[in-house]
Structure formats: structure tokens, C-alpha cells
C-alpha positions as CSV (number, residue, x, y, z in Angstrom):
1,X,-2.9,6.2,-1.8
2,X,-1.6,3.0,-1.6
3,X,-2.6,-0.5,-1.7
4,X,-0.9,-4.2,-1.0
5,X,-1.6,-7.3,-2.7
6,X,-2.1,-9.8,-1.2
7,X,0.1,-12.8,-2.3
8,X,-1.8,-15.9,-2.3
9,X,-4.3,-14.7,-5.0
10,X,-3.8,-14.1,-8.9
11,X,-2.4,-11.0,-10.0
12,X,-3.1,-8.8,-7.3
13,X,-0.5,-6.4,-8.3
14,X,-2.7,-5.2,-11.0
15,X,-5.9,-4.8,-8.4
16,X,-3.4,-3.1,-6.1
17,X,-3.0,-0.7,-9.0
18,X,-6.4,-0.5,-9.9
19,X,-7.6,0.5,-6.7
20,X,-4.5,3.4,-5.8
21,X,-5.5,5.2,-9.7
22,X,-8.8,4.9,-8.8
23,X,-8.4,6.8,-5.2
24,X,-6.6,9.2,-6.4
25,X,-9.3,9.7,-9.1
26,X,-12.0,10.3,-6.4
27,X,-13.4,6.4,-6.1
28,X,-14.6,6.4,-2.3
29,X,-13.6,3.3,-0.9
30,X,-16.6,1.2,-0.8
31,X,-17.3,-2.6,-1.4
32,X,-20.4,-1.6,-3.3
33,X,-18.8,0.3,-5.7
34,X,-16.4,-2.0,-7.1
35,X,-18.2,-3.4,-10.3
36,X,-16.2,-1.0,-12.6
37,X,-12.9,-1.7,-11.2
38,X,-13.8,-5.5,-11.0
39,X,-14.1,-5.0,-15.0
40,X,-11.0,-3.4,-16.0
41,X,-9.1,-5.9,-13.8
42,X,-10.6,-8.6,-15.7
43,X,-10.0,-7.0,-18.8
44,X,-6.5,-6.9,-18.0
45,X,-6.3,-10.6,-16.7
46,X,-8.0,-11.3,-20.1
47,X,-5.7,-9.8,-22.5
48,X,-3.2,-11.6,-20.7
49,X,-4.9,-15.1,-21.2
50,X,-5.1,-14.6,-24.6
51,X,-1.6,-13.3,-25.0
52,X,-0.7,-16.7,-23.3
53,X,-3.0,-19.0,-25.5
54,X,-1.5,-17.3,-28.5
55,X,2.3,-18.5,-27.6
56,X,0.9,-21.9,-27.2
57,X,1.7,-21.8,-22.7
58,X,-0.3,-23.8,-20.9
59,X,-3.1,-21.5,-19.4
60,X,-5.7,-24.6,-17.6
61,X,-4.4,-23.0,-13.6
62,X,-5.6,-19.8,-14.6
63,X,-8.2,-20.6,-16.1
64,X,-9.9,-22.9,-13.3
65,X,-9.0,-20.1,-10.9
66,X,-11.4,-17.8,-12.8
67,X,-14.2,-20.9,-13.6
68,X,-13.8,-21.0,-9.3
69,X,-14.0,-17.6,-8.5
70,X,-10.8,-17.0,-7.1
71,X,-9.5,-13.3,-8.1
72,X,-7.5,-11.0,-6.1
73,X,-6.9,-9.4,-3.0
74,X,-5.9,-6.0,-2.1
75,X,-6.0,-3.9,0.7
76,X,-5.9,0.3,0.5
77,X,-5.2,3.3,2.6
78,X,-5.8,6.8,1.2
79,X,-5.7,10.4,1.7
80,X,-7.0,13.5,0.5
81,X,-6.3,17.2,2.0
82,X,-8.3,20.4,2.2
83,X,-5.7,22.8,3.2
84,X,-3.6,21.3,5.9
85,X,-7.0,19.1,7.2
86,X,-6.9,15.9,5.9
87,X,-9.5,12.9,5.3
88,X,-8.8,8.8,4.6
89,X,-10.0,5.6,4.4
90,X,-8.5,2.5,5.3
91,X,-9.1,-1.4,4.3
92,X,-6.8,-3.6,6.1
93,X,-3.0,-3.4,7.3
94,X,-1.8,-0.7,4.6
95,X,-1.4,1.8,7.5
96,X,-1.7,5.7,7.8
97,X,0.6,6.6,10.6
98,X,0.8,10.4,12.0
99,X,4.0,11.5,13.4
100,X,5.1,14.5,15.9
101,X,7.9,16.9,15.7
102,X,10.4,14.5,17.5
103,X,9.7,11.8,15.4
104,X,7.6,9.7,18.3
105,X,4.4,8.1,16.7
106,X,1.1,9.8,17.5
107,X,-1.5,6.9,16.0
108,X,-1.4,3.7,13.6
109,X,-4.7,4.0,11.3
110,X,-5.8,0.5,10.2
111,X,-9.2,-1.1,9.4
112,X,-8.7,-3.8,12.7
113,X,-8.2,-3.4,15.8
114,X,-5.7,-6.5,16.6
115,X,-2.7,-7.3,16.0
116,X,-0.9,-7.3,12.4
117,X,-1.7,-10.8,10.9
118,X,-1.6,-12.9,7.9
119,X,-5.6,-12.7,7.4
120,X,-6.1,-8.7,6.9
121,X,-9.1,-6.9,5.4
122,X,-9.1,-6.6,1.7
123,X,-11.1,-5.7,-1.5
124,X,-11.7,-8.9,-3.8
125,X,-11.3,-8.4,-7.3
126,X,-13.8,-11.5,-8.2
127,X,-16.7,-10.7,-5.0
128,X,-16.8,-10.2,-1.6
129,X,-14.0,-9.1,0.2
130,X,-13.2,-8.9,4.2
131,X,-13.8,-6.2,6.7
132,X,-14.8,-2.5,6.8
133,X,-13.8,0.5,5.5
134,X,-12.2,2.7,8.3
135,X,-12.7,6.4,7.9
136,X,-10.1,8.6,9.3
137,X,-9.5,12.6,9.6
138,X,-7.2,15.0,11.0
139,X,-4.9,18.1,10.4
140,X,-1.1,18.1,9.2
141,X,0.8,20.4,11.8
142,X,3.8,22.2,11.5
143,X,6.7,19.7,11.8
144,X,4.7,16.7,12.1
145,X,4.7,14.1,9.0
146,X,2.2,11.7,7.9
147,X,2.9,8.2,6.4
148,X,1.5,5.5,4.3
149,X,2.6,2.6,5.1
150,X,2.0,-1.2,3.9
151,X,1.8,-4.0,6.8
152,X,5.6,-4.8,7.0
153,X,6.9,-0.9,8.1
154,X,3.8,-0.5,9.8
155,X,4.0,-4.0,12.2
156,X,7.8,-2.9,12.8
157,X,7.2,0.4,13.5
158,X,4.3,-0.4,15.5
159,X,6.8,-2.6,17.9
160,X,9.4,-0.4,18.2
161,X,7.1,2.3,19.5
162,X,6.1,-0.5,22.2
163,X,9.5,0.0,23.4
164,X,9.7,3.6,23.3
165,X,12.2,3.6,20.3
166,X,10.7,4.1,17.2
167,X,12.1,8.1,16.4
168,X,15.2,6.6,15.5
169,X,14.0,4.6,12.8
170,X,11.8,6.8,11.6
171,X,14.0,9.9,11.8
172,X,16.1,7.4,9.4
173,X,13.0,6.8,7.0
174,X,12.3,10.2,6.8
175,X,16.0,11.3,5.4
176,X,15.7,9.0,2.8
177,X,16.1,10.5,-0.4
178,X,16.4,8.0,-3.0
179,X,14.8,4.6,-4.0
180,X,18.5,2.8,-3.3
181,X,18.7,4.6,0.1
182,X,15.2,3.1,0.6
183,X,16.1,-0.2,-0.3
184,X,19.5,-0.3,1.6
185,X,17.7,0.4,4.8
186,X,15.1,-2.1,3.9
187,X,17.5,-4.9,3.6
188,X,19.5,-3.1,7.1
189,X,16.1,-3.7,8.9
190,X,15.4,-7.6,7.5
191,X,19.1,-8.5,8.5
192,X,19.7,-7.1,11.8
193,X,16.4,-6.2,13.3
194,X,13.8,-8.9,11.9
195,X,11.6,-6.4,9.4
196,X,9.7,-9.2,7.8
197,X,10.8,-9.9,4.3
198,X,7.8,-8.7,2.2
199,X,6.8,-6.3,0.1
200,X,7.7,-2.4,1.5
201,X,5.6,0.5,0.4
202,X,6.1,3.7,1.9
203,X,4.8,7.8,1.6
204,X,5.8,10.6,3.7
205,X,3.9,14.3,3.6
206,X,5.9,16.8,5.7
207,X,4.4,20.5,6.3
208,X,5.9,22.9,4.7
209,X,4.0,25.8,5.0
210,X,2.3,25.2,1.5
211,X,-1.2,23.8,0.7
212,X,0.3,23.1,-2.8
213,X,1.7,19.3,-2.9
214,X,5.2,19.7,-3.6
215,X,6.8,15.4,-4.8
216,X,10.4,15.9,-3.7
217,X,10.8,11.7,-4.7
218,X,9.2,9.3,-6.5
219,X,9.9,6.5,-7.8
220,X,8.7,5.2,-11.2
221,X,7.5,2.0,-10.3
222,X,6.9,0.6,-14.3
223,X,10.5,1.6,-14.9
224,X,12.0,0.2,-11.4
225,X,10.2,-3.3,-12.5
226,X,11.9,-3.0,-16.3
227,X,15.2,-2.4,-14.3
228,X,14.4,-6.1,-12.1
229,X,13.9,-8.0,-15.5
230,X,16.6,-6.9,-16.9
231,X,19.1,-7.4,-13.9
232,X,19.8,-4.0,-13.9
């Protein structure tokens, strides 16, 4: 699973991650069944109020943004297989897009129908929320891949298949094979071919042959972010 936070809303990096554990722990996507989840990001945004008060920072914003209701925002797409058939559920522009053996795009699973924009649906980590849950479904063939996607790689992938040229940059994401390579081709696309400059999530699942999950690479997002403060 993954899941984008949305950035005009407080700590929504910490719903984001509320929402992916809780996917991949069986939650079924539903705006009903967010009480729990609503909690534990509280919780969190508690702690670190207190931890704040106790250094003697100024805490007032925060605070009036929880006196006025205004939490977090987060949209999700996730997966889960049974054998090679697979079932998901989508809430805004983090995108599931299915891909053929010549690296041409077969379908773009999102929650809406228009175009990518700065208003997508999203789970609210105070009430509410925006939208409805898309459920998806199909079967991982031999040679075809399957990505997760947040709204950036999706909306340029999604424009480069309008032109009938998108297996070349996708037969580029899929050789990836390291978080610098990643990032490298990141910054390639922002510079030369107007990739929007925003956060970049990405999962591929190739067939193998093997119902069993085999991670080839992954990064270690908590470490990755001690590597940022530190300049590393």
C-alpha cells in the first residue's frame, strides 16, 4: 500500500503512515472505519505537543488547528493477492497502474475520473474526508508489472502515454535498482521533462512465477529521513 499526504494540512505524513500499516494489516478502506486510526494519530500529534510545551516552543498554531478541527489529509491505494489474482482499493490520486509485456500502460486506477488536480479525494484524520473508495481487481500475468504510484509519476505517466511514449520511461523505472538510481531519475524528469516537483512514491510487482512475495528493494524510509537531517 501506499498513501500521500497531503501538504496543506498538519502532519499528514504520520496519517499517511497510519493508513499504509493499517492496509497492510487488513483495515478495508472505509470512511466509517476510521475512529481507531483517528486515535493513534492523535495520540501521536499529542505526544508531540507535549514534547513541545516541555522545551518551552511556542505551540498556540497547533493548537488552534486542533480547537478548529483542522487534521490531516491522506490519500491511499492498496493491494492484496490471492495467487496471481489481485484485489485494491483506491482513495484519490495515489494510483495503481497495470503494465504489459512491452512496457505500454494497460489502465490508471484512481478514485476520480478527471484529470490529476490539486483537490484529490482523501481520508481526514480529524472527520470527513472527500470522495469514494474505488475498488479494483485483476490478475498479474506473466511479464506484465503492476505499480503504485503517488499523483506526480502517475499524472506524468499518464501524459506520456497520451503521446504513445510512455514504455520508455517506464522501461527506465522498472531497472531501477536502488533508492539513488531512483532519485537520480527523479530529479532527470523534474529538469528536463517537467515531472512536477513533489513528493515521489513508487512500487513495482513483476511475475515471477512465484505466488510467494519476493522484496528485491526497499528502502528504509525512518533511516532515509535520519540520513536528510543529518546532511548525509
Amino acid at each position: 500500500a501506499i498513501s500521500d499526504g497531503m501538504s496543506q494540512s498538519i502532519f499528514p505524513q504520520w496519517w499517511a503512515g497510519i493508513l499504509v500499516m493499517a492496509y497492510t494489516d487488513g483495515w478495508v478502506p472505509d470512511f466509517d472505519e476510521l475512529e481507531n486510526l483517528r486515535v493513534k494519530w492523535m495520540n501521536r500529534v499529542n505526544c508531540f505537543l507535549e514534547e513541545q510545551r516541555s522545551l518551552g516552543k511556542p505551540t498556540w498554531r497547533l493548537e488552534n488547528c486542533l480547537v478548529e478541527k483542522k487534521g490531516a489529509g491522506a490519500t491511499v491505494c492498496g493491494i492484496r493477492f490471492s495467487g496471481f489474482d489481485w484485489k485494491g482499493h483506491v482513495l484519490g490520486d495515489s494510483c495503481l497502474i497495470t503494465v504489459d509485456e512491452n512496457d505500454r500502460i494497460q489502465e490508471i486506477y484512481q478514485s476520480q475520473e478527471q484529470e490529476f488536480g490539486n483537490h484529490p479525494d482523501y481520508f481526514d484524520s480529524m472527520f470527513g474526508g472527500k470522495g469514494q473508495v474505488k475498488e479494483i481487481n485483476g490478475s498479474l500475468c506473466r511479464n506484465h508489472k503492476i505499480l503504485l504510484v503517488t499523483d506526480a509519476i502517475a499524472d506524468f505517466l499518464s501524459e506520456k502515454q497520451k503521446k504513445g511514449t510512455e514504455s520508455k520511461y517506464l522501461t527506465g523505472l522498472l531497472q531501477i535498482s536502488s533508492h539513488k538510481e531512483f532519485c537520480n531519475m527523479i530529479r532527470k524528469w523534474q529538469d528536463e521533462e517537467k515531472l512536477h516537483n513533489d513528493d515521489c512514491t513508487l512500487i513495482t510487482i513483476e511475475y515471477d512465477g512465484n505466488e510467494e512475495f519476493e522484496v528485491v528493494v526497499a528502502d528504509d524510509l525512518e533511516r532515509l529521513c535520519e540520513q536528510e537531517q543529518k546532511g548525509d
